[in-house]
C-alpha positions as CSV (number, residue, x, y, z in Angstrom):
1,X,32.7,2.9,4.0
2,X,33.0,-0.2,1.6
3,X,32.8,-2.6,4.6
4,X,29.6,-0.7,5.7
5,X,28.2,-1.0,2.0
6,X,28.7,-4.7,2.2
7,X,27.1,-5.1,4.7
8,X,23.9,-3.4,4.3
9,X,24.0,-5.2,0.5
10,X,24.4,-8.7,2.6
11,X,21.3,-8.1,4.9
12,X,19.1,-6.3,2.2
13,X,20.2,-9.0,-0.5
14,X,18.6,-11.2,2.1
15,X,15.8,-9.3,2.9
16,X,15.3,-9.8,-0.7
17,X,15.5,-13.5,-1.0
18,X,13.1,-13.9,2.2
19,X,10.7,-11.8,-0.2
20,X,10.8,-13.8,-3.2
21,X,10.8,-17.4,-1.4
22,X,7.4,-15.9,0.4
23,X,6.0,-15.0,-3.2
24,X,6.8,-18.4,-5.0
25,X,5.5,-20.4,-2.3
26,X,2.5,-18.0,-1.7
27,X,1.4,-17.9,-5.2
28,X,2.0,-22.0,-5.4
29,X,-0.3,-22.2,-2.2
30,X,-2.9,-19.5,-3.5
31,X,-3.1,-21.6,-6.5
32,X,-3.2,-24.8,-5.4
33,X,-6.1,-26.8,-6.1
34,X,-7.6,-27.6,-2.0
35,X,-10.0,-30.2,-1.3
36,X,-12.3,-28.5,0.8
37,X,-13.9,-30.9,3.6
38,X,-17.0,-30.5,4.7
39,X,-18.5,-31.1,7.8
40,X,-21.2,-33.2,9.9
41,X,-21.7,-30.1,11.8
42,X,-21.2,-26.7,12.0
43,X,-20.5,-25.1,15.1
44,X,-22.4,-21.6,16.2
45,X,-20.7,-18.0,14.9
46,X,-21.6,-14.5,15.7
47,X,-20.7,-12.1,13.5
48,X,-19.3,-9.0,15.1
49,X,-20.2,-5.8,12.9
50,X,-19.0,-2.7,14.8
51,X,-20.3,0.8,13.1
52,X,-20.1,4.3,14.1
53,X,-21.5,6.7,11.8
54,X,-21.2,4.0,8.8
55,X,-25.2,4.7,7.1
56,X,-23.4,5.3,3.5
57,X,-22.1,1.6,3.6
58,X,-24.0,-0.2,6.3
59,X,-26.5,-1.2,4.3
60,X,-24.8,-2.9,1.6
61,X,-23.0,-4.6,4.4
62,X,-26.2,-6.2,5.9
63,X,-27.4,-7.2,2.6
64,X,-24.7,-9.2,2.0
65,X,-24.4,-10.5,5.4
66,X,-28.1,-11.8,4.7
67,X,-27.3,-13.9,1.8
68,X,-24.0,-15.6,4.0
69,X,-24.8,-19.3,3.0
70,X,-23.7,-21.1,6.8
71,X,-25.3,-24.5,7.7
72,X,-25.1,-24.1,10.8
73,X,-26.2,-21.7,13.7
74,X,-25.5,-18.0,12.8
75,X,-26.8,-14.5,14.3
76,X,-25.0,-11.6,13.1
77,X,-24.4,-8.7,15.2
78,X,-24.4,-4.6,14.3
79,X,-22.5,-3.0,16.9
80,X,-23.6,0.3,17.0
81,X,-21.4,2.9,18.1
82,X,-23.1,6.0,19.0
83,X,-23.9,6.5,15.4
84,X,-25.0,10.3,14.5
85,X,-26.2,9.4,11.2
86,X,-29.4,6.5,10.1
87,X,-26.9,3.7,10.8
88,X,-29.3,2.6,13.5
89,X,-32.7,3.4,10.9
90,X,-30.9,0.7,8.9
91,X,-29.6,-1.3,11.0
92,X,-33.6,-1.5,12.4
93,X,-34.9,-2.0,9.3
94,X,-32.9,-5.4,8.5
95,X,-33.2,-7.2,12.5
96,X,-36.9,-6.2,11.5
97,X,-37.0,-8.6,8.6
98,X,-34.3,-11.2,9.6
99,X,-34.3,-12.6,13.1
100,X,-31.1,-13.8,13.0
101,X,-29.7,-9.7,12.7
102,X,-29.7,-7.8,16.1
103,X,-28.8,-4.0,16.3
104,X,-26.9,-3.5,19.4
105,X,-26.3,0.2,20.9
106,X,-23.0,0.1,22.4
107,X,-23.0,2.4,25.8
108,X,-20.8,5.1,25.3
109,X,-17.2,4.3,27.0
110,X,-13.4,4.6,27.1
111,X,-11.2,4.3,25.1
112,X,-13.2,5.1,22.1
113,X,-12.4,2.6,19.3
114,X,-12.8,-0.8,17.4
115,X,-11.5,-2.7,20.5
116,X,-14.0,-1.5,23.2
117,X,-16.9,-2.1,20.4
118,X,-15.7,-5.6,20.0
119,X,-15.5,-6.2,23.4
120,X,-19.0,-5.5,24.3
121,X,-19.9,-7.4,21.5
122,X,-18.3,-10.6,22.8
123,X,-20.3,-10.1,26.1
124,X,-23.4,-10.1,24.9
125,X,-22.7,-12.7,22.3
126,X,-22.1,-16.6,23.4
127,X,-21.3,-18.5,19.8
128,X,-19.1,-21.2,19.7
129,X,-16.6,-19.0,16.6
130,X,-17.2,-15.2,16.4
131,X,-16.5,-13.4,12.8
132,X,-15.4,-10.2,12.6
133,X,-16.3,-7.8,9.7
134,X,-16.0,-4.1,9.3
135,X,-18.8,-1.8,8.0
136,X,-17.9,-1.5,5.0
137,X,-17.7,-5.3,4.0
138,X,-19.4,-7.4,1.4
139,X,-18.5,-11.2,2.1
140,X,-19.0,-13.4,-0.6
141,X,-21.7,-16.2,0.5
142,X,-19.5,-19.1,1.4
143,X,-16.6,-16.9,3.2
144,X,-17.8,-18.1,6.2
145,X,-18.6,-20.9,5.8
146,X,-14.6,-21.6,4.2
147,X,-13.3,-19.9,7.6
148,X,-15.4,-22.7,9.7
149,X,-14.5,-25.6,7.9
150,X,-10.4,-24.3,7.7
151,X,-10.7,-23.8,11.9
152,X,-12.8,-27.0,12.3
153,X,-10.8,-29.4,10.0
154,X,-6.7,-27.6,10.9
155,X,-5.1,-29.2,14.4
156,X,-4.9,-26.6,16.7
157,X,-6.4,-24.1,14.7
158,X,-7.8,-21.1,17.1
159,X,-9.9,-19.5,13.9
160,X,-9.1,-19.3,10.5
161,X,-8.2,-15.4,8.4
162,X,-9.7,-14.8,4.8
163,X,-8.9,-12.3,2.0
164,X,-9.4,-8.7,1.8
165,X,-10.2,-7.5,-2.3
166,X,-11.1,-3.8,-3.2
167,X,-15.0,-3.4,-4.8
168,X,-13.5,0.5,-5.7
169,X,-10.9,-0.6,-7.4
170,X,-11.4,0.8,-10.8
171,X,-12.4,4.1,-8.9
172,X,-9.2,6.0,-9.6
173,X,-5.4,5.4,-9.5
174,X,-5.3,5.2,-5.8
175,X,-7.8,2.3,-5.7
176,X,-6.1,0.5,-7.8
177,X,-2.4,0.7,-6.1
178,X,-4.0,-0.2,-2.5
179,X,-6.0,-3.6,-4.4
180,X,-2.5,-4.5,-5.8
181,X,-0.9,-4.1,-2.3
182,X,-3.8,-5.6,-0.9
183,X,-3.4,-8.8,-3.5
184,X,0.7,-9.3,-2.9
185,X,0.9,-8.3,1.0
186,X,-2.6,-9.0,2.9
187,X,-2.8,-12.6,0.2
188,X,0.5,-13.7,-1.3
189,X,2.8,-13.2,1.7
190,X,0.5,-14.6,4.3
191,X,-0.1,-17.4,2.1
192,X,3.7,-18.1,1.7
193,X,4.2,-17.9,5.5
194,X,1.3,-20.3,6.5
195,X,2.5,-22.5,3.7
196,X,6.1,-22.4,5.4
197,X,5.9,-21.7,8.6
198,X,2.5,-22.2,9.7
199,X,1.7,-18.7,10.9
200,X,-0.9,-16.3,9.7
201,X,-2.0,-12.6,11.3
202,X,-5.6,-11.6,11.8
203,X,-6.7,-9.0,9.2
204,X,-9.4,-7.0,11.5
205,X,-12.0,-8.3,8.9
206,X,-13.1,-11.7,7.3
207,X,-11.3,-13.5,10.4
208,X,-13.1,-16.4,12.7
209,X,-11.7,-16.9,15.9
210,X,-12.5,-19.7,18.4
211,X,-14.2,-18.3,22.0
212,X,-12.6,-20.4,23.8
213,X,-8.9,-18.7,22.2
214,X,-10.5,-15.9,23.8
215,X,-11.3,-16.7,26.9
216,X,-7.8,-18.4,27.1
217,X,-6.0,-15.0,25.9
218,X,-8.0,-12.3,27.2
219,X,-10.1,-9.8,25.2
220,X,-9.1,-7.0,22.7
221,X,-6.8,-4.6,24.0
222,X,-8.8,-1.1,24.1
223,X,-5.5,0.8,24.0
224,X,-4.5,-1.1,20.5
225,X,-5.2,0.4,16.9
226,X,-3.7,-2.4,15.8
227,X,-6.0,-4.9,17.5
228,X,-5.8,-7.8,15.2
229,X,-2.0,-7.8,15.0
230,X,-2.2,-7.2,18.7
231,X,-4.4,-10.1,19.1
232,X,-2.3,-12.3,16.6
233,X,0.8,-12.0,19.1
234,X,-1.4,-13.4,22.0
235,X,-3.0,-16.6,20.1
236,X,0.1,-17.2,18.7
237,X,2.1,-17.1,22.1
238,X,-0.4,-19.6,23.4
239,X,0.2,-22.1,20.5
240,X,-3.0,-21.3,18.3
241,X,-3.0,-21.5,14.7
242,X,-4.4,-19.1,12.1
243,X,-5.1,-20.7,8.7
244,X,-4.9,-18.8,6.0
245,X,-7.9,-19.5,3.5
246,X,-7.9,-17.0,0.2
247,X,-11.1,-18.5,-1.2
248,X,-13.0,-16.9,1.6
249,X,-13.4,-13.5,0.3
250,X,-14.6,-10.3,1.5
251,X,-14.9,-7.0,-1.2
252,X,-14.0,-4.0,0.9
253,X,-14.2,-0.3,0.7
254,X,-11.0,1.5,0.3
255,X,-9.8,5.4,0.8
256,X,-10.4,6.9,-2.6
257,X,-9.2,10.6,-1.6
258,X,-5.0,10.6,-0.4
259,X,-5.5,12.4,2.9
260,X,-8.0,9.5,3.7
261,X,-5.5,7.2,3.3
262,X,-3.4,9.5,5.2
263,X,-5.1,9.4,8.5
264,X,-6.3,6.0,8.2
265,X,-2.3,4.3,7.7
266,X,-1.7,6.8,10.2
267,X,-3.5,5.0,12.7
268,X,-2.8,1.2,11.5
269,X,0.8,2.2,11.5
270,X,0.4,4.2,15.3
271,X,-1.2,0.7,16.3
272,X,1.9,-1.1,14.6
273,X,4.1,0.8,16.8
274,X,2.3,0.1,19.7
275,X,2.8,-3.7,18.8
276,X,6.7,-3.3,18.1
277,X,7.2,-1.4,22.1
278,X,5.4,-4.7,23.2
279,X,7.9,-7.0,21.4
280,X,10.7,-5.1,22.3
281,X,9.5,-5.6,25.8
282,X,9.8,-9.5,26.3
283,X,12.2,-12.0,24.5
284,X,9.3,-14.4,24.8
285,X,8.3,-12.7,21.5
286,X,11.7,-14.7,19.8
287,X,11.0,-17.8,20.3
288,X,9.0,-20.5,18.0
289,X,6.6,-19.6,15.8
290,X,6.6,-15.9,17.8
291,X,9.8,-15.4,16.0
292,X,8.3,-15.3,12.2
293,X,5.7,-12.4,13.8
294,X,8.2,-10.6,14.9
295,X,10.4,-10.4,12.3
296,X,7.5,-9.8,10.2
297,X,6.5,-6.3,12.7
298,X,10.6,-5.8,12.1
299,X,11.0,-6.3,8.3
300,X,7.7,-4.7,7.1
301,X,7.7,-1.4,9.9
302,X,11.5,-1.1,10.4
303,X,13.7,-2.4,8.0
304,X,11.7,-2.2,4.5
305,X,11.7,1.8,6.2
306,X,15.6,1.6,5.7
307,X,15.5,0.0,2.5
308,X,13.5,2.5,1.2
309,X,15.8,5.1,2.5
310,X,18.6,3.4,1.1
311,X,17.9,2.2,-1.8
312,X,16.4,5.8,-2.8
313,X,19.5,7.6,-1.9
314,X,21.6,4.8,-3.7
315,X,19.6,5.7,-6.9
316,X,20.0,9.4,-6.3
317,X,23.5,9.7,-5.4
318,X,24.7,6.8,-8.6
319,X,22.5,9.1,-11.1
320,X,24.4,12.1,-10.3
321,X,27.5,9.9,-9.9
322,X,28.2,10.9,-6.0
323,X,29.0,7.2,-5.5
324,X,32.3,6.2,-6.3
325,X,33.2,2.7,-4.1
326,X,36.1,0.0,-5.2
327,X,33.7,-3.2,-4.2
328,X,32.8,-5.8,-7.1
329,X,29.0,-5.3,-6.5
330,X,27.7,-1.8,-8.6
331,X,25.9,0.0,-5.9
332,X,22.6,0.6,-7.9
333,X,22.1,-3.4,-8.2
334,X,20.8,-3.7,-4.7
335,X,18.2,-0.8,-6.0
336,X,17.5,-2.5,-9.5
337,X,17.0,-5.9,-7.9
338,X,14.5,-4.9,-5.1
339,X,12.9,-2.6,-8.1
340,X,12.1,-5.7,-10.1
341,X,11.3,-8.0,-7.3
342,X,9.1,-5.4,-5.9
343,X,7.5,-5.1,-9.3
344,X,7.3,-8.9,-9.9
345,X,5.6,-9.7,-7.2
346,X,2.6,-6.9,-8.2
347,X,2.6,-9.0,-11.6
348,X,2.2,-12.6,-9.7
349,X,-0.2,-11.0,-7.9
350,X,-2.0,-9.7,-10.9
351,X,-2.0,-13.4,-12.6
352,X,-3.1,-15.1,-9.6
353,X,-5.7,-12.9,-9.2
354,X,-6.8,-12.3,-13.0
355,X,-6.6,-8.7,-12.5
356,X,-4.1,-7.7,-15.2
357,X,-5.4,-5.0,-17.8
358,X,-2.8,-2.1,-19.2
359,X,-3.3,0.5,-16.6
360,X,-2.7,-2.1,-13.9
361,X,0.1,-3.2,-15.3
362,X,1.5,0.5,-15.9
363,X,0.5,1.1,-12.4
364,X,2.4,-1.9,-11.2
365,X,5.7,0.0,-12.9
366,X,5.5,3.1,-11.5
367,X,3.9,1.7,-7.9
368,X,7.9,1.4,-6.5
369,X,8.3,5.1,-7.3
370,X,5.0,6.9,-5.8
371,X,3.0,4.5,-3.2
372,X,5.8,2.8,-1.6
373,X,7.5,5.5,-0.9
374,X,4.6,7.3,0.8
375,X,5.9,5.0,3.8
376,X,8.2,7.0,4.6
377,X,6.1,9.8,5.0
378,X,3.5,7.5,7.1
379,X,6.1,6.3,9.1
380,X,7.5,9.4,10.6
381,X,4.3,11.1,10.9
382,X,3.2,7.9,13.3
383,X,5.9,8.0,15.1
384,X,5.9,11.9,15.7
385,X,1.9,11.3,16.9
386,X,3.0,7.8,18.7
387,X,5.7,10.0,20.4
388,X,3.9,13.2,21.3
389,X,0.6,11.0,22.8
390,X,3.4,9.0,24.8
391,X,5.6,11.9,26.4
392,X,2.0,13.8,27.3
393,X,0.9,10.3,28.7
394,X,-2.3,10.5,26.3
395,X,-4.6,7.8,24.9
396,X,-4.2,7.9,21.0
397,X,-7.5,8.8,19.4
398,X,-9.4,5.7,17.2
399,X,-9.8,8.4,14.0
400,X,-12.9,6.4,11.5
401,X,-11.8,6.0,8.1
402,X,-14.1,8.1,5.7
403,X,-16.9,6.3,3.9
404,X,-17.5,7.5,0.2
């Protein structure tokens, strides 16, 4: 039993210092002063909107969209899903006034889902760069523009991936704990691994990627919920890069209700899994700059799943004193130390970002005890869901995440 203790301390202990060397070296690279380098021209983009039933948030959407500052030639695309609600009306009203905004209705097809819509958008699109964002996106007016001159101006870049920030934040609680994830693990740890080992990961929205990767790679797969991470795997296995850029910036929508956020990390995490069988498929996926992705899939969906487990019943069983090993390491430091690096990255995150107030920093206390471990409770739900659609040889359903 101690030998089996020692063990997991070894590989959590450096789990844990992967994990911190990803958050100095993140926040040193979010922070770093970049010279941006401009350009004598700027290739064509499409912008790839795809919507079904979004008419609470569309709107918003296109507005910003209008006001994207791009030199060079731009059309932006609403890919309109079979929408039941005025997602069309609007979408109408806007390529009405700006002829560079086209409302596209999508034919109804199979599999239903983000992939399909994206897809048909590439067909009837022929840009140089196409940008992906989702409905419920409000790009600041030079994110594009960043994401071209990062792809243009990085050797071998196949597109370029911006940053994700909440604009409901300050709604409630909830809000708040998915921003600060949103700040340490969609901005500080993709930072630190571009900045070390020149990978990044698409992030479904705010991401440019090069046609001609496309043509090269294949299209979305229909039968992925994951589809960016999906489509990271493929760009990366032909030797594209994916710059990381955090000053382009999109302000997203986020679940504001629990069960939301339920059903929608239900299907990123279904779409994860998906991603995982594929690696576990092929040792291709261990080699080069593959390897960092799939450890990545690993660590985040597999093993911070065991450390969560352990470390939890580590806590419980040393409170009530149920632990009682002869090894020179206590058995709760493994728990106390991934607590406060846990917690000190939500604070980095929080300074890089300027986003500390009193409540954030309470919530960025307590976050360790009551939105992490919600992953366990995601996990095995996916995987009972991933399971069930797999032994009845079933296509999972794309569920839409619930505007507010």
């Amino acid at each position: 039993m101690n030998i089996l203790f020692i063990v997991i301390s070894s590989v959590f202990s450096i789990v844990l210092l992967y994990y911190s060397v990803l958050t100095v070296f993140g926040l040193y690279y979010r922070l770093k002063r970049k010279k941006r380098i401009m350009l004598d021209r700027y290739p064509s983009v499409d912008v790839l909107i795809p919507a079904h039933n979004e008419g609470k948030v569309i709107g918003k959407t296109l507005e910003a969209m209008v006001k994207l500052q791009y030199p060079g030639e731009l059309h932006i695309y609403v890919l309109n899903d079979n929408s039941e609600d005025d997602t069309g009306m609007i979408a109408d009203a806007f390529a009405e006034r700006f002829k560079h905004v086209h409302h596209i209705r999508v034919p109804q097809g199979f599999p239903k889902g983000k992939s399909r819509v994206l897809n048909y958008g590439l067909e009837i699109s022929g840009s140089e760069y196409f940008a992906v964002y989702d409905a419920d996106n409000q790009p600041e007016p030079q994110a594009l523009t960043l994401l071209v001159e990062a792809a243009e101006t990085t050797v071998g870049a196949a597109g370029a991936v911006g940053y994700v920030r909440t604009v409901n934040e300050q709604k409630n609680w909830l809000t708040r704990m998915i921003s600060l994830e949103f700040q340490v693990f969609q901005l500080l740890m993709q930072a630190g691994r571009w900045f070390l080992f020149r990978t990044g990961s698409l992030t479904g929205t705010n991401m440019l990627v090069k046609r001609s990767v496309i043509e090269e790679v294949g299209n979305y797969d229909v039968y992925a919920l994951a589809e960016d991470a999906e489509l990271t795997l493929r760009i990366t296995r032909a030797g594209g890069l994916l710059p990381i850029v955090p000053e382009s910036v999109t302000w997203e929508q986020e679940p504001e209700k629990l069960d939301v956020l339920i059903r929608q990390r239900t299907r990123w995490l279904q779409g994860n899994l998906y991603v995982i069988e594929k690696m576990l498929s092929s040792f291709d996926y261990y080699k080069g700059r593959m390897l960092v992705h799939t450890l990545q899939q690993l660590l985040v969906y597999v093993l911070f799943l065991m450390f969560l487990m352990v470390s939890d019943c580590l806590f419980i069983a040393g409170i009530f004193g149920y632990v009682s090993l002869t090894i020179p390491l206590p058995m709760l430091m493994i728990w106390y130390v991934s607590y406060l690096i846990y917690t000190v990255q939500l604070f980095s995150a929080q300074a890089a970002e300027r986003t500390f107030s009193p409540l954030n920093l309470f919530i960025g206390f307590i976050l360790y005890f009551t939105y992490a471990q919600l992953f366990i409770l995601l996990f095995f739900r996916s995987l009972f869901y991933y399971l069930k659609a797999k032994r009845r040889n079933t296509v999972i359903s794309w569920e839409k995440t619930i505007r507010f």
